[in-house]
N, C-alpha and C positions, 0 to 999 in steps of 0.2 A: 389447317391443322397439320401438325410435322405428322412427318412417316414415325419416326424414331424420337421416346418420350428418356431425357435423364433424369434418374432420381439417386438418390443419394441416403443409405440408410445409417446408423447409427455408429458403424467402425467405419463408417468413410470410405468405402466403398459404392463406388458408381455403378449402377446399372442402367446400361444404352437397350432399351424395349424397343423391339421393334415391332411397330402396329401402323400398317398402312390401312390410312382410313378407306372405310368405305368398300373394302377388296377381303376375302376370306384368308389370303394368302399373301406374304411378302415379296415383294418382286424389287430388283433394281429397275429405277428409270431412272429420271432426271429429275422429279421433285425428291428420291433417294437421294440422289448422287448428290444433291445443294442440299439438301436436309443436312446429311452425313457431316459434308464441310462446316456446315452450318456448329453441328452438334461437340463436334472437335476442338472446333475454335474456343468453342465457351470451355472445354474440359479443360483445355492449354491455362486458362485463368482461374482456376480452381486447385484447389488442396484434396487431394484423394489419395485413399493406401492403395485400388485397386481396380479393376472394370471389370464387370461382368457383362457379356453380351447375351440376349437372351431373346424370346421371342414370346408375344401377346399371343400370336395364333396357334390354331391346333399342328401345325410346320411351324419349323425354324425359317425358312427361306427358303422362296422355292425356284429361283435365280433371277437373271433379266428378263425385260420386259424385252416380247421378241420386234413389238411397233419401235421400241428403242433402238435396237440393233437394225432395224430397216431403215431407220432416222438417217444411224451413223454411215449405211451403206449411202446414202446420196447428200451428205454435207459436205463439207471440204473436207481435205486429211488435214488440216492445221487446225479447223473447231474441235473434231476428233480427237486428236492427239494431246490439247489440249485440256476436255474433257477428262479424259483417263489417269491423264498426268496428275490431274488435282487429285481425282479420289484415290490415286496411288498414293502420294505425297500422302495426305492426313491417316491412310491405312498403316501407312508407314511410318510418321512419328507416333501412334498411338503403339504401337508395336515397339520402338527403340527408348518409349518416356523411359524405361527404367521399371515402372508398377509393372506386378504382375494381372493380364489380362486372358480371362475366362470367358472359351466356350462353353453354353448350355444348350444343349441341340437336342431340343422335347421333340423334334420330329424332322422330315425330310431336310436335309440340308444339299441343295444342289445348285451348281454350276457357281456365279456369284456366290450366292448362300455358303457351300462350301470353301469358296476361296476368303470369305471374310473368315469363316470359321480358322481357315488357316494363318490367317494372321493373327494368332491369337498364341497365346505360350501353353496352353493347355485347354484341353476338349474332354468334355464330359457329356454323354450322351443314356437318354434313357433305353433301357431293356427290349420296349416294344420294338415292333417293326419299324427301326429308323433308315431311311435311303439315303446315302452317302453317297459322293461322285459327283464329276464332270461328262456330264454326257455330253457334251457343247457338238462334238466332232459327228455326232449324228447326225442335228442340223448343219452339216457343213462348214463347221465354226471353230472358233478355237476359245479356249478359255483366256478373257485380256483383262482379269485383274489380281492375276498374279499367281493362277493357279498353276500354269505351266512349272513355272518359275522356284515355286518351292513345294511341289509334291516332286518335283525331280531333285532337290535337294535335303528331302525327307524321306527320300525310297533309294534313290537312287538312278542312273540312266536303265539300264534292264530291269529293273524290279517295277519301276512304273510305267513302264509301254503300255501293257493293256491299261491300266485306267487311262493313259490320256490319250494314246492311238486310237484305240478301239471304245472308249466312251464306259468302261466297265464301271456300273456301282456297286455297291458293296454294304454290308449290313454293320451293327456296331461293333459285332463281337468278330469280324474279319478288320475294320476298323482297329481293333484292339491289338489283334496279334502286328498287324501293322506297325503299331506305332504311333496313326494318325490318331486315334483315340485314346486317354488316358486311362479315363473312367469310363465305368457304366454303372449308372441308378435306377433303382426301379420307380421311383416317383420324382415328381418335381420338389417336393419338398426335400428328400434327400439328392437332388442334385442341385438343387441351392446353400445346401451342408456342405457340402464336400467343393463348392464352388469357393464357399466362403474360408473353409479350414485351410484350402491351398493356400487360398490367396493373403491370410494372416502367418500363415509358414513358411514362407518367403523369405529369402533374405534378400537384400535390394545391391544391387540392377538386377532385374530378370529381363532375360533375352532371350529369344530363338536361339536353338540351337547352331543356327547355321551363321550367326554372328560373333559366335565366341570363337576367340583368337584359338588358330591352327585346326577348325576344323575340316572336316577330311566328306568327301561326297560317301556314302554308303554304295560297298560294292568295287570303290575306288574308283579314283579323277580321270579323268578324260588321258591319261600320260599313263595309265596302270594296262600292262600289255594285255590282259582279261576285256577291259573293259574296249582296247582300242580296236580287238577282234569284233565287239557288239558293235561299233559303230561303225566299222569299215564295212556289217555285212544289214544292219539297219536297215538302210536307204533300199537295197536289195530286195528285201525281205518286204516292207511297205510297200515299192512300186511294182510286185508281182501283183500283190493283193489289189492295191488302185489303178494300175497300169498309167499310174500319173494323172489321171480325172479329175483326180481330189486334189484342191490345194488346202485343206486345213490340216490333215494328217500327216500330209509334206512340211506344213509351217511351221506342228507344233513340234515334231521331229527338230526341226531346224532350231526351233528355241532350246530345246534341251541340250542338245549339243553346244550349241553358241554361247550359252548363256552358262554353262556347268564351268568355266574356269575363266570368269570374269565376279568381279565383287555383284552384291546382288539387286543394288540401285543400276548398275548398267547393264544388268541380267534384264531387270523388270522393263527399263528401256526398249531392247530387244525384244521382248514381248509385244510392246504397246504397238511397235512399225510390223512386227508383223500379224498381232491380229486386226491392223486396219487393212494392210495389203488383203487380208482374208474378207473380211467382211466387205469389200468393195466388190470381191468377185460374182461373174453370175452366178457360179455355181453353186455359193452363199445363196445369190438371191432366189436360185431355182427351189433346193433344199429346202429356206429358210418357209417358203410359200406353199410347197407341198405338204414336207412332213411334220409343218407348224398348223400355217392356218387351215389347209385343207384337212387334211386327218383333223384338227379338233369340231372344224364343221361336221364332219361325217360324225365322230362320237357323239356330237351333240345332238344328230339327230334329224341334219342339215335336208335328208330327201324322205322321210319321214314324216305320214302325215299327220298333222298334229292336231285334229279333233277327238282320235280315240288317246282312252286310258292306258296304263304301259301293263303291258301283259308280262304275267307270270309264270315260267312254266313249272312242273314239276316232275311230268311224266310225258315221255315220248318213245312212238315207234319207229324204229329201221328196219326198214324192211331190204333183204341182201347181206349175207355176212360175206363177201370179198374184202378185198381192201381197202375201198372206200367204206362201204357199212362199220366194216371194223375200227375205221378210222372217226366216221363221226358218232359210233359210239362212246367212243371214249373221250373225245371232246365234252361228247351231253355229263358222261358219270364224275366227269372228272372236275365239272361244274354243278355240281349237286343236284342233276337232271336224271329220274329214274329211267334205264331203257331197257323195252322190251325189244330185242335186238331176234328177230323172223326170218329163216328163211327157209325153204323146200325142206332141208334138212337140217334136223336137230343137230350131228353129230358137225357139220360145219359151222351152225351157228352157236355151238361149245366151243370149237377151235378159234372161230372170230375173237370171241371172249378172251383167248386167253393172248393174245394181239395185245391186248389193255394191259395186262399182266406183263408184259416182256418189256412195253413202256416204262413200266411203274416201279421195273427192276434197275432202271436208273435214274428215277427220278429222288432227288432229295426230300422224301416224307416221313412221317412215323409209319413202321407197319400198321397201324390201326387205321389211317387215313387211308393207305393204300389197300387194308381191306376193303373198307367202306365204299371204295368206289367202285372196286369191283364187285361186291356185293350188287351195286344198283344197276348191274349188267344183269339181264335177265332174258339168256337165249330161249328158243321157242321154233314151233314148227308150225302153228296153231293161230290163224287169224282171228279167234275169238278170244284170245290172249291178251290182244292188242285195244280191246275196250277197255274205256275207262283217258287211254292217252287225250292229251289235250291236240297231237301234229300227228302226224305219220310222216317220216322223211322217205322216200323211196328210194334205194342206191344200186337197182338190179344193172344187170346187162345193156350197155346204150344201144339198142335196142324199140323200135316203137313198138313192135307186135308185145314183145318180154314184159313191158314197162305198163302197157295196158295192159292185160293181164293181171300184173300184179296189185297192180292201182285198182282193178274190176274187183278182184275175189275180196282186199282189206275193206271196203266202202260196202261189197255186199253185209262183210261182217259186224264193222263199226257204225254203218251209216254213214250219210253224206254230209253232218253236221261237224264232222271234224278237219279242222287244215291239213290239205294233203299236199305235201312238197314233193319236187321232184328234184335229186341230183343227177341231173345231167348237162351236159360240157356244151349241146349242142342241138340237140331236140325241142323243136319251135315250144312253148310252154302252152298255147292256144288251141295246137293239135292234141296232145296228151292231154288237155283238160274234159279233152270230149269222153273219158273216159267215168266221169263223175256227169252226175242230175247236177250239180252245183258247180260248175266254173268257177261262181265269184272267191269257193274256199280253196280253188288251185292256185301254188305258185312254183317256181324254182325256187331251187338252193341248190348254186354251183357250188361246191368247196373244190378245195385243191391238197392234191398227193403230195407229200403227205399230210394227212389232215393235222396232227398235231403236232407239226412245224410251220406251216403253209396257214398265214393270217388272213387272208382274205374269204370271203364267201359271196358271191353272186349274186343277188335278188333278182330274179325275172320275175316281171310282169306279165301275165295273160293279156289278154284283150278283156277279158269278162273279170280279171282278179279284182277282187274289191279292195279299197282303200285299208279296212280293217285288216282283213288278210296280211295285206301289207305291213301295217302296223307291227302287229302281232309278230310275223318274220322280222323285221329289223330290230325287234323288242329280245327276239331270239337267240337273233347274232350276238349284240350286244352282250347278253348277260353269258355267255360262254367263252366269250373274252375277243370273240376274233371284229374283223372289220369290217362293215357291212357297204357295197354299194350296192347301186337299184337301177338297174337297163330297162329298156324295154325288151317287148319279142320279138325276135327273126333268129333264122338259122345262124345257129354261134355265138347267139345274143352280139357283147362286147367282146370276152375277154380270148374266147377260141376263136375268132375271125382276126383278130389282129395276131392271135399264136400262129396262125395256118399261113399271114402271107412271110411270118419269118422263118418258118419252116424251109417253105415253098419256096420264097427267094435263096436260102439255101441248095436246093436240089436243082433249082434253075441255073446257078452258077456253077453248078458241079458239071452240069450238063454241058455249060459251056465252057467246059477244059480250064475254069479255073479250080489248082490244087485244093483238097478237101484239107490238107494242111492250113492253107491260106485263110479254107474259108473260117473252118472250128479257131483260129488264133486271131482270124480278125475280130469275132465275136467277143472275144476274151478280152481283146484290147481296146474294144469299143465300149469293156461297163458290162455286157452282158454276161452271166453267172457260166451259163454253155453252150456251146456250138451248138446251129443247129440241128447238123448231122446227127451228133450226141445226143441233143434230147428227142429227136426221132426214136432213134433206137430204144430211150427209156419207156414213150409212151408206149410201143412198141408198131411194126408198118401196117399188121393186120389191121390194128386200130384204126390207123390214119386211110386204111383202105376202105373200114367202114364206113368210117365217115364220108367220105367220097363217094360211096355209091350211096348211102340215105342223101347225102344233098343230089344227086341226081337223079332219085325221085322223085322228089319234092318239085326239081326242077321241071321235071316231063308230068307232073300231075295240074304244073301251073301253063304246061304248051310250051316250057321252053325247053332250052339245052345248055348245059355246062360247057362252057367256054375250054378250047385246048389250052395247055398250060405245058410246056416242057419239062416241069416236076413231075408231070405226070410220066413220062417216061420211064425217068429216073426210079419210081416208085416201082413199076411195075415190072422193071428188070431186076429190082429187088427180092420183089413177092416172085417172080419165074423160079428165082435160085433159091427159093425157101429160105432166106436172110431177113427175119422177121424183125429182127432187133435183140434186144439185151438177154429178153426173157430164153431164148433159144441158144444164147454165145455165139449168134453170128447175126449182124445186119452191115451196116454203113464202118463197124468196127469190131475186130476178132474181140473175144474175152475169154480169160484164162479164169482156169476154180479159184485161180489166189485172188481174185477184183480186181486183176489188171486188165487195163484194154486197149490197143491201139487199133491206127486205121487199116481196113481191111487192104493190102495189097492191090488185090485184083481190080480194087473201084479204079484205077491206070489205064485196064486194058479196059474197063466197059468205058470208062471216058477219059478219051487222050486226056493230056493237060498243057495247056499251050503258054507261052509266055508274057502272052496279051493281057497286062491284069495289072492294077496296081493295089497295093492292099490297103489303103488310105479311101478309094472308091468302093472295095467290100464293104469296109465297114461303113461309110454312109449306105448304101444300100440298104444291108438291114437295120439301120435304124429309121431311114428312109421311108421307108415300105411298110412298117408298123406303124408310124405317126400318122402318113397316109390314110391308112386305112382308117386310123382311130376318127379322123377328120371324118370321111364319108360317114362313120357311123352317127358320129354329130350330127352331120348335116341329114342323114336320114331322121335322126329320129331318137337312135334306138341306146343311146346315149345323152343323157341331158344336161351335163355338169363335167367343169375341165377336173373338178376335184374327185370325180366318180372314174377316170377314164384314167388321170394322172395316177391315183393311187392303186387303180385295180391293174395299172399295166407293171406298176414297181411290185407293190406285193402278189401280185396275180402269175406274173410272167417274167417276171426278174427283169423290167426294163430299167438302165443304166441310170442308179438313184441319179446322178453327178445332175442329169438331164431335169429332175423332178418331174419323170412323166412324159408319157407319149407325146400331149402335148403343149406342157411345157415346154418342149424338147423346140417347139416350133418358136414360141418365145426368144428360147435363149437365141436359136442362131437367128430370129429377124425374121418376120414374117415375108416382108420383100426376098432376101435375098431365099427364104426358102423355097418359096415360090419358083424363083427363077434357078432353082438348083433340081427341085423337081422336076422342070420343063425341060432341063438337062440331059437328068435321067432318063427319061420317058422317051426322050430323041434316041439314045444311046438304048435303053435297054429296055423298053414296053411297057405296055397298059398300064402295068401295075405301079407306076410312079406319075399317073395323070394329075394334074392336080385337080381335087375339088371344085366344085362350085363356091362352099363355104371359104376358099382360102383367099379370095377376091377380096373379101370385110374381114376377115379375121379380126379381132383384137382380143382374143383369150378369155 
């Protein structure tokens, strides 16, 4: 059965229906892409006044198939190029016949989807929530049938950066002011009216705009001294932001420019060679594997046990109004989750409250939506408040004495029949359960600062949590939008055991006279979001003190001892000087009341800096040292999935998307030579870049 049905109504007018059998949603593959040819062929032998493209499903198109694009990353570049070619070629004479040819875009049009749409001489899209754009550049990609090509000759070189650097979509009525939309309907029936009236109002040839004799790029041509400034400072501006990692945002850069003052067949040309150049790369294939098929695993529910029912919330407690509390409350209200937000005192968990309110003063809503969510923030002092909740989240003080406590007084109030979560970064989950008659309904919930920018959430497993529990959390995460993986228990679980050794590789280097210049810019140039130095300072050092002395409790409670570390030094010449971090305006970097900060001076005289250093070996270090580690947590245990480990180190801890993951990261550069690059390390600079047992078999 064809993907794409023609019929033919009574003004002679063609509509190409696209309905891929068997799939809720239209995708490019390859029985598309021979359909398509297929379908053209027969139009070319036909009498019609006009095409209308349209779609059977509840989307318009909802782009390539990503098994397709992993096809093209390992065929030859000549079946590739020749692929392309063709369904350019037929996009292309259906676009030059002359007839006028109608988009009707009832729903999401992206990537493909919107580059067919774009070859079209007019777009008409319905009212509702419709999703516009090339997102391609997220998965590491570049858009190759033709979008580059003529959304920069429909916008302009500056006017469409963000949509095609940065992957921007866009809604219809942004669409509109654009350009790329013509219409907007409120039904299907009237945007097959308005389909049909264009296209009888015509007068013939109809052509793109960008095919009629003398026209001019929008914004002015690559020769317009405005535009020669954008491009001269372009390339600049992009390789701050990727430090050169990324070759698709490099590619599609390159299309536009290259392609902006040549005709638009040898424009579309220069597309096709470089979105194969793209698509063969790892960092395609790293991307493509993480934030495709891993993330849809994880949504789907991949570590999720699947004999219980999917739970619903509707009422939850936080107990703690700091800044985590205040943060996943507003997460829960802001997802139609009522919260009784508790803590010691009323008048801080009024101030928490109004944290949601300061969010929601930029957020794009109706005031009534944005009351409503605050509405369902309901602070409190009062543990007998909090009956009736289906969870209790706990976000006090990281703290075990604080945390029991609090977890004691809610469960005398509520009973022990309710899931009791704990947010914290680092406190074994097995220990704190001892705090409940009921283990099996304790779990973690790590989230991350800030909570309503920061997608990821934690799942720790107890020893004693039960499967439901489980459930029930991941059911949790899910419906509040953010991304759920599921560790097991030990100190640090996952995601703070691999933060600690790139801290800590940080402070170890500092230690050894290489410049804290070097180390925060290698960071930067490595993929990572910030130095480590830098985000010391934001968690702040006390914190990172604490943490350091609960794990050495833990450790002297089990007979052992914590290993010396020369970060430790480092730290505690820090804490001597009362240099606690950001919160205070002085740690590892001065800060000024205006938000500026650089490095503090005197970190010179606490440690020389010597000229032994190359900054091409910082930054394998810390990436190094976090994949590392990520391995051992595999190989312990406390990790059970590359897709749990890969996703929670990118959105958990800003590891270097390009990489697709701590350890993907092992993948791309070869598990042989990483091994023997480790052993390197480990010669040169200690323990901490041993390699694994696990990395003997590796195979991802």
């Amino acid at each position: 059965m064809s993907s794409i049905r023609l019929e033919q109504d009574d003004a002679g007018i063609v509509h190409l229906i696209f309905d891929k059998p068997s799939s809720k949603v239209n995708l490019l593959d390859r029985v598309f892409i021979d359909d398509y040819i297929v379908t053209i062929n027969k139009l070319k032998d036909m009498q019609f006044t006009g095409v209308i493209l349209r779609s059977k499903k509840s989307s318009f198109f909802a782009g390539g198939d990503i098994a397709v694009l992993s096809a093209c990353a390992e065929q030859s570049v000549e079946d590739t190029y020749l692929l392309l070619s063709s369904l350019k070629a037929e996009m292309r004479w259906l676009e030059t016949c002359g007839k006028p040819l109608v988009a009707c875009i009832n729903g999401a049009a992206l990537g493909s989807g919107w580059e067919l749409a774009l070859g079209c001489h007019h777009r008409i899209a319905l009212s509702k929530k419709v999703v516009l754009g090339l997102p391609e550049v997220t998965l590491g990609l570049m858009p190759g049938v033709g979008g580059v090509v003529k959304m920069t000759r429909l916008l302009g070189v500056e006017a469409v950066l963000p949509y095609l650097l940065k992957g921007k979509l866009f809604d219809c009525q942004e669409g509109l002011a654009l350009g790329l939309i013509d219409q907007i309907a409120t039904s299907n029936i009237q945007m097959m009216a308005q389909a049909k009236n264009w296209i009888l109002s015509q007068s013939l040839p109809v052509r793109q705009c960008f095919d009629n004799k003398g026209y001019q790029l929008p914004g002015g041509d690559v020769s317009d001294p405005h535009m020669a400034v954008v491009i001269a400072t372009a390339p600049a501006i992009l390789k701050k932001k990727t430090q050169g990692n990324q070759p698709a945002p490099e590619a599609i850069l390159s299309v536009m420019i290259e392609s902006a003052d040549v005709d638009i067949d040898t424009a579309l040309r220069i597309e096709t060679r470089y979105f194969i150049y793209v698509i063969r790369s790892q960092v395609a294939k790293n991307m493509m594997n993480t934030f495709w098929h891993q993330h849809n695993e994880i949504k789907a529910g991949a570590s999720r046990p699947k004999e219980h029912a999917l739970t619903i919330f509707s009422k939850i407690g936080v107990l703690g109004a700091g800044m985590m509390g205040a943060g996943i409350a507003y997460a829960l209200a802001s997802h139609g989750i009522t919260v009784i937000l508790k803590d010691i005192s009323l008048e801080k968990a009024v101030f928490a409250k109004s944290y949601s309110a300061s969010i929601l003063a930029n957020c794009k809503l109706s005031d009534a939506e944005k009351s409503r969510i605050l509405q369902r923030i309901i602070p409190t002092k009062y543990p007998i408040d909090l009956i009736g909740c289906e969870m209790v989240i706990e976000a006090v003080f990281e703290d075990r004495k604080v945390k029991s406590q609090a977890t004691t007084e809610i469960l005398q109030a509520v009973g022990d029949d309710i899931i009791m979560a704990s947010n914290t970064s680092t406190l074994p989950i097995t220990s704190l359960a001892n705090s409940s008659t009921k283990p099996e309904n304790f779990i973690g919930l790590h989230f991350f600062s800030p909570v309503d920018k920061m997608p990821l959430v934690e799942i720790i497993k107890g020893d004693k949590t039960s499967s439901a529990t489980l459930a029930a959390a991941y059911d949790l995460v899910l419906q509040i939008g953010k991304v759920p993986i599921v560790v097991n228990d030990s100190r640090g679980f996952f995601t703070s055991r691999v933060f600690f050794t790139y801290v800590s590789e940080g402070m170890r280097m500092l230690s050894e006279g290489i410049p804290g210049e070097i180390i925060e810019n290698a960071a930067i140039q490595a993929g990572l979001p910030v130095g480590p130095l830098a985000i010391l300072d934001e968690v702040s050092l006390s914190l990172i003190d604490n943490v350091r002395n609960q794990a050495r409790i833990d450790l002297q409670a089990k007979g052992k001892t914590r290993l010396d570390n020369p970060a430790d030094g480092v730290l505690d010449q820090l804490l001597a000087l009362k240099r606690l971090g950001k919160s205070t305006g002085a740690g590892f970097y001065d800060y000024t009341g205006r938000g500026e900060k650089r490095l503090w001076s005197g970190l010179v005289d606490l440690f020389p800096t010597t000229d032994d250093w190359d900054i091409n070996i910082v930054k394998e270090r810390l990436l190094f040292v976090q994949s590392l580690e990520a391995l051992r947590a595999y190989d312990e245990g406390v990790v059970t999935s590359c897709r749990d480990a890969n996703i929670g180190s990118i959105m958990g801890l800003g590891f270097p998307a390009w990489t697709g993951g701590v350890l993907q990261f092992v993948d791309h550069y070869g598990t042989d030579k990483f091994k023997q690059r480790a052993e390197q390390l480990y010669e040169q600079f200690g323990p901490q870049f041993m390699p694994p047992a696990v990395l003997s078999q590796w195979k991802g």
